[in-house]
KEZA-422821 format. One record per residue (C-alpha): residue number from 1; residue in one letter; chain; x, y, z. Coordinates in pm, whole numbers, plus 50000, padded with zeros to 5 digits. Each point is the difference from the previous one (the first is absolute). Layout:
REM KEZA-422821
   pos   code   unit       u       v       w
   NUM      A      A       X       Y       Z
...
REM end
This chain:
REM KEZA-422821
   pos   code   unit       u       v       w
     1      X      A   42820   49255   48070
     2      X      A   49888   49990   50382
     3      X      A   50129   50216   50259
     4      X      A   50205   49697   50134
     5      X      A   50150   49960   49662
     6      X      A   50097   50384   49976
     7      X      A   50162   49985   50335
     8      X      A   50204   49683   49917
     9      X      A   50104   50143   49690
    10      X      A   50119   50296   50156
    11      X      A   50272   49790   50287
    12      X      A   50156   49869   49699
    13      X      A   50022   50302   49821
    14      X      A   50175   50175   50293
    15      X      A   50207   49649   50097
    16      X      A   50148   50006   49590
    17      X      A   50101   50377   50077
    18      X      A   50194   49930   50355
    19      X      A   50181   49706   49843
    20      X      A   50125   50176   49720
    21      X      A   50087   50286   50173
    22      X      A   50195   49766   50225
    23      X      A   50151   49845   49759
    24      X      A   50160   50365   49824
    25      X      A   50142   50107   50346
    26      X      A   50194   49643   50002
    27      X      A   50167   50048   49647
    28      X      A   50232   50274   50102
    29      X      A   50084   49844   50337
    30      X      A   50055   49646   49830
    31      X      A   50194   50196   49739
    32      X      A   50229   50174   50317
    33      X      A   50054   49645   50135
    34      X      A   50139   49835   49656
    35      X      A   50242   50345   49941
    36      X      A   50114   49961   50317
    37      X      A   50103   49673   50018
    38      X      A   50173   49974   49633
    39      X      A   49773   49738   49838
    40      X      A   50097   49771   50307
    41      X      A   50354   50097   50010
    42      X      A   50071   50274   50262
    43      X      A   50341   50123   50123
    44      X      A   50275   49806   50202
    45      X      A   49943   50153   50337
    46      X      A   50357   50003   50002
    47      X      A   50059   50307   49795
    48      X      A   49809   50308   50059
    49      X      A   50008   50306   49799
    50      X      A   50193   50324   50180
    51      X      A   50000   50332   49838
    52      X      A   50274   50093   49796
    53      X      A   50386   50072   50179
    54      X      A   50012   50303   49819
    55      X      A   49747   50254   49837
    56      X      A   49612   50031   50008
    57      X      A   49733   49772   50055
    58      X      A   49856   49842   49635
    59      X      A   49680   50148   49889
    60      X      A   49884   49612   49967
    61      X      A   50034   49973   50415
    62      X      A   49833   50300   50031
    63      X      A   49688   49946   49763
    64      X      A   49981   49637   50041
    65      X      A   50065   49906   49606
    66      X      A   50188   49732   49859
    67      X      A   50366   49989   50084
    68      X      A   50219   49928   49692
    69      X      A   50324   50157   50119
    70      X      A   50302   49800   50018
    71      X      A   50020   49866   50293
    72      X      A   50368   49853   50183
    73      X      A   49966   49744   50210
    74      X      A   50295   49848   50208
    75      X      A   50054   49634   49884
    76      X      A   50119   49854   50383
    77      X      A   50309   49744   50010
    78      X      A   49952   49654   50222
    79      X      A   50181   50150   50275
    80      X      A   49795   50309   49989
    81      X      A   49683   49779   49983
    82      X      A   50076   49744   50224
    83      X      A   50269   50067   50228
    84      X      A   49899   50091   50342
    85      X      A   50232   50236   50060
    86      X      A   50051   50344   49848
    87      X      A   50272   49963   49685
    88      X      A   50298   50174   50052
    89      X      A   49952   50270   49745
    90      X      A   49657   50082   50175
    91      X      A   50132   50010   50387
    92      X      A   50085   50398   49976
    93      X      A   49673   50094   49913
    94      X      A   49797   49712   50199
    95      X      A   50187   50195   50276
    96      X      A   49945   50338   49888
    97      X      A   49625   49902   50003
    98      X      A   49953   49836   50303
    99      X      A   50228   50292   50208
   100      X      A   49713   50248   49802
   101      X      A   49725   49753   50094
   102      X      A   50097   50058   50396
   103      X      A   50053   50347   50029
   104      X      A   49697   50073   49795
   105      X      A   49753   49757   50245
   106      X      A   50189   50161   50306
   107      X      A   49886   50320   49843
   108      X      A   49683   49928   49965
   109      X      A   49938   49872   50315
   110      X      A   50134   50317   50157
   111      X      A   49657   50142   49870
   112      X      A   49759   49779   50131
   113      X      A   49844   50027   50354
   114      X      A   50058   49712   50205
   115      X      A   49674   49931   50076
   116      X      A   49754   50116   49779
   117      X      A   50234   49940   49706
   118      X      A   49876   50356   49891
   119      X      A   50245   50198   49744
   120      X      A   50175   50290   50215
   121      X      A   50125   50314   49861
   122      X      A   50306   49977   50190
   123      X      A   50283   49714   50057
   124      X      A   50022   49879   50309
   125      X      A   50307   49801   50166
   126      X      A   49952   49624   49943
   127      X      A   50047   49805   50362
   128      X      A   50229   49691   49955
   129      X      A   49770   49740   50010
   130      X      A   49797   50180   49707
   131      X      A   50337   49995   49787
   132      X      A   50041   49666   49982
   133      X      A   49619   49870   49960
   134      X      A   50020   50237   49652
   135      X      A   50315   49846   49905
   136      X      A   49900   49692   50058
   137      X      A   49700   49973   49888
   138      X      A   50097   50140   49692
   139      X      A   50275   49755   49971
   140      X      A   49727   49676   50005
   141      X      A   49746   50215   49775
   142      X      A   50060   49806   49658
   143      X      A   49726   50255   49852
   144      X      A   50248   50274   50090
   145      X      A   50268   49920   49774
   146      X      A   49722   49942   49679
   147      X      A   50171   50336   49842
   148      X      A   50326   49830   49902
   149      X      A   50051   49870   49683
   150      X      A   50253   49948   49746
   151      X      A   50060   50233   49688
   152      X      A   50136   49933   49676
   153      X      A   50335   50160   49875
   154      X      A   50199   50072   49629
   155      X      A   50246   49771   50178
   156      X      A   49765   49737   50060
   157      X      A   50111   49988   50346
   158      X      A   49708   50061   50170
   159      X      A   49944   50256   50310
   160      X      A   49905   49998   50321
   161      X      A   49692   50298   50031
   162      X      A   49756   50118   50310
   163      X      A   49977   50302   50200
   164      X      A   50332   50116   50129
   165      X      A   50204   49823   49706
   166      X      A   50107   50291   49751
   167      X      A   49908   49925   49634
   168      X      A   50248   49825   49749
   169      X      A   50264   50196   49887
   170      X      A   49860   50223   49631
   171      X      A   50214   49784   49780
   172      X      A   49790   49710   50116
   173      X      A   49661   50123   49998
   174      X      A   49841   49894   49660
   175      X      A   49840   50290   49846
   176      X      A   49648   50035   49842
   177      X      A   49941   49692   50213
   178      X      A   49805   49952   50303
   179      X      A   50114   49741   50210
   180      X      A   49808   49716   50223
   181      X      A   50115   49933   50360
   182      X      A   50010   49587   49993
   183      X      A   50029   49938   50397
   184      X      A   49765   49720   50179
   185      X      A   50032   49830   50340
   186      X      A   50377   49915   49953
   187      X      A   50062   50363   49982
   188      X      A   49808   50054   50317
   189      X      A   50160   49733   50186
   190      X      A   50377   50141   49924
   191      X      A   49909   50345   50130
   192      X      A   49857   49877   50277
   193      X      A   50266   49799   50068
   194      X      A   50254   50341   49957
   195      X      A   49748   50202   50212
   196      X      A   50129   49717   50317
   197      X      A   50341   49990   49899
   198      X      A   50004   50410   50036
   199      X      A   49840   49930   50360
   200      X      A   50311   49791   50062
   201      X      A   50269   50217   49909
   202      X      A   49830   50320   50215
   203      X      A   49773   50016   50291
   204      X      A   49670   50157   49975
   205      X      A   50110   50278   50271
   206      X      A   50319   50077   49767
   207      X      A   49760   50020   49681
   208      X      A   49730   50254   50150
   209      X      A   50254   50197   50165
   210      X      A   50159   50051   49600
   211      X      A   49626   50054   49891
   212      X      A   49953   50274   50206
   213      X      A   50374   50175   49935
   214      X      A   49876   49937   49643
   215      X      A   50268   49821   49913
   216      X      A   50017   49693   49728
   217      X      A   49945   49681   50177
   218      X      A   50164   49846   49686
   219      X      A   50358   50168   50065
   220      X      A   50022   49729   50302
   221      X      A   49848   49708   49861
   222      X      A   50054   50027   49648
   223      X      A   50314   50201   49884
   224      X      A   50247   49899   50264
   225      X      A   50331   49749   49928
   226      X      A   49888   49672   49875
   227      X      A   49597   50104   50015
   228      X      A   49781   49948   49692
   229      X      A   50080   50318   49828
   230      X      A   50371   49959   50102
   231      X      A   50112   49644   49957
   232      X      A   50322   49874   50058
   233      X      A   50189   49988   49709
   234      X      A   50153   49583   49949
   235      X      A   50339   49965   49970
   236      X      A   50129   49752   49722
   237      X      A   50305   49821   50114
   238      X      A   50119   49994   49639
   239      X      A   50097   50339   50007
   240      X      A   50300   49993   50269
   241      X      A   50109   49662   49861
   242      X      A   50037   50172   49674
   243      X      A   50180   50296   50157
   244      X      A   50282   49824   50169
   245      X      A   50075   49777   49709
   246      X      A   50038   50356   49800
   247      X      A   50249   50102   50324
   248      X      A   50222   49672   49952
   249      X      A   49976   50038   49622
   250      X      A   50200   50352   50019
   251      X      A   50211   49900   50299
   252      X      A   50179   49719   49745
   253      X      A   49976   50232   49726
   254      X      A   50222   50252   50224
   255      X      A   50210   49697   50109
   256      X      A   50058   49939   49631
   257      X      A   50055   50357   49918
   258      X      A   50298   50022   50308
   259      X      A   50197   49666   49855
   260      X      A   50032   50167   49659
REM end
């Protein structure tokens, strides 16, 4: 064989090494892709997975491994689904969360430099202007509200959860099961919709002055007579009708009693 020959021979040895080693560092990375997506499936991005409501963290979130725990997830009604305003049962907490929501964003705020956006070590005394550019902002941020989600119950009524909502009561939590938050963009759109309606019942000089005497910005927009966590309480009409036919009932019973 000629020199020329050799030397050919030689590019396709080293080309057939290159494209086989390609081809090995694709496998596992083609085999990532298919795992990750399910086969084609993938999940609903309406339901992400939150970490249990009570107890530790699963060793298969930890480690990565398969995840064949029983899993709750809350099955939503049409009005939850569709409606596009929060469902009575829900209003408490959509306004527990959204008064949480604004004190926690004027919080934060209070350690950022105005300027530089730097983190400070100490708060500082939010100017008025500054107040309501957090609260509103935070108000038209859809992405800000992506927490909130609904959770499945024993009652099958299902609750309300995001920061600053307590948990469900024990008796409802399922046990040995951990639960999936099923929110979405409707969920986002009712708290954002509660974060404006709090903005309506108090003004933003009212609110910081209660953020920084530490006091619950819920107990006035939440908690008072006929608010979400207080509703009135209806009246049925049947109820004094029934009463006053009871009254004439015993006044002709005495009547009857006094001609005997």
């Amino acid at each position: 064989m000629t020199r020329s020959g050799v030397a050919v021979a030689l590019v396709y040895v080293v080309l057939a090494v290159f494209v086989a080693a390609v081809a090995v560092d694709a496998a596992p990375v083609q085999g990532a892709k298919q795992a990750k997506s399910g086969g084609g499936g993938g999940e609903s991005p309406d339901h992400t997975m939150s970490l249990p409501i009570s107890g530790d963290i699963p060793d298969e979130f930890k480690t990565g491994g398969p995840r064949d725990f029983d899993v709750e997830m809350a099955m939503l009604t049409d009005e939850e689904k569709t409606s596009l305003t929060t469902p009575p049962h829900w209003r408490c907490n959509a306004c527990l969360g959204a008064a949480h929501m604004l004190t926690e964003y004027v919080k934060e705020e209070e350690l950022k430099d105005p300027v530089t956006r730097a983190n400070l070590t100490e708060r500082r005394r939010l100017k008025e202007h500054e107040v309501i550019e957090v609260v509103e902002n935070l108000c038209s941020n859809n992405n800000s509200w992506a927490s909130f989600g609904a959770l499945a119950q024993k009652s099958k009524i299902n609750y309300l959860f995001g920061p600053g909502v307590p948990p469900p009561p024990k008796s409802e939590q399922v046990e040995g099961k951990h639960h999936t938050t099923t929110s979405g963009p409707i969920f986002r759109y009712r708290m954002q919709q509660k974060c404006s309606e709090i903005l309506g019942i108090i003004a933003e000089d009212e609110m910081y002055e209660m953020i920084l005497a530490k006091k619950p910005i819920n107990k006035k927009v939440c908690y008072k007579k006929g608010q979400d966590c207080n509703p009135k309480k209806e009246k049925t009409k049947e109820l004094p009708k029934a009463k006053k036919e009871e009254k004439k009932s015993d006044k002709k019973k005495k009547a009857t009693k006094d001609d005997l």
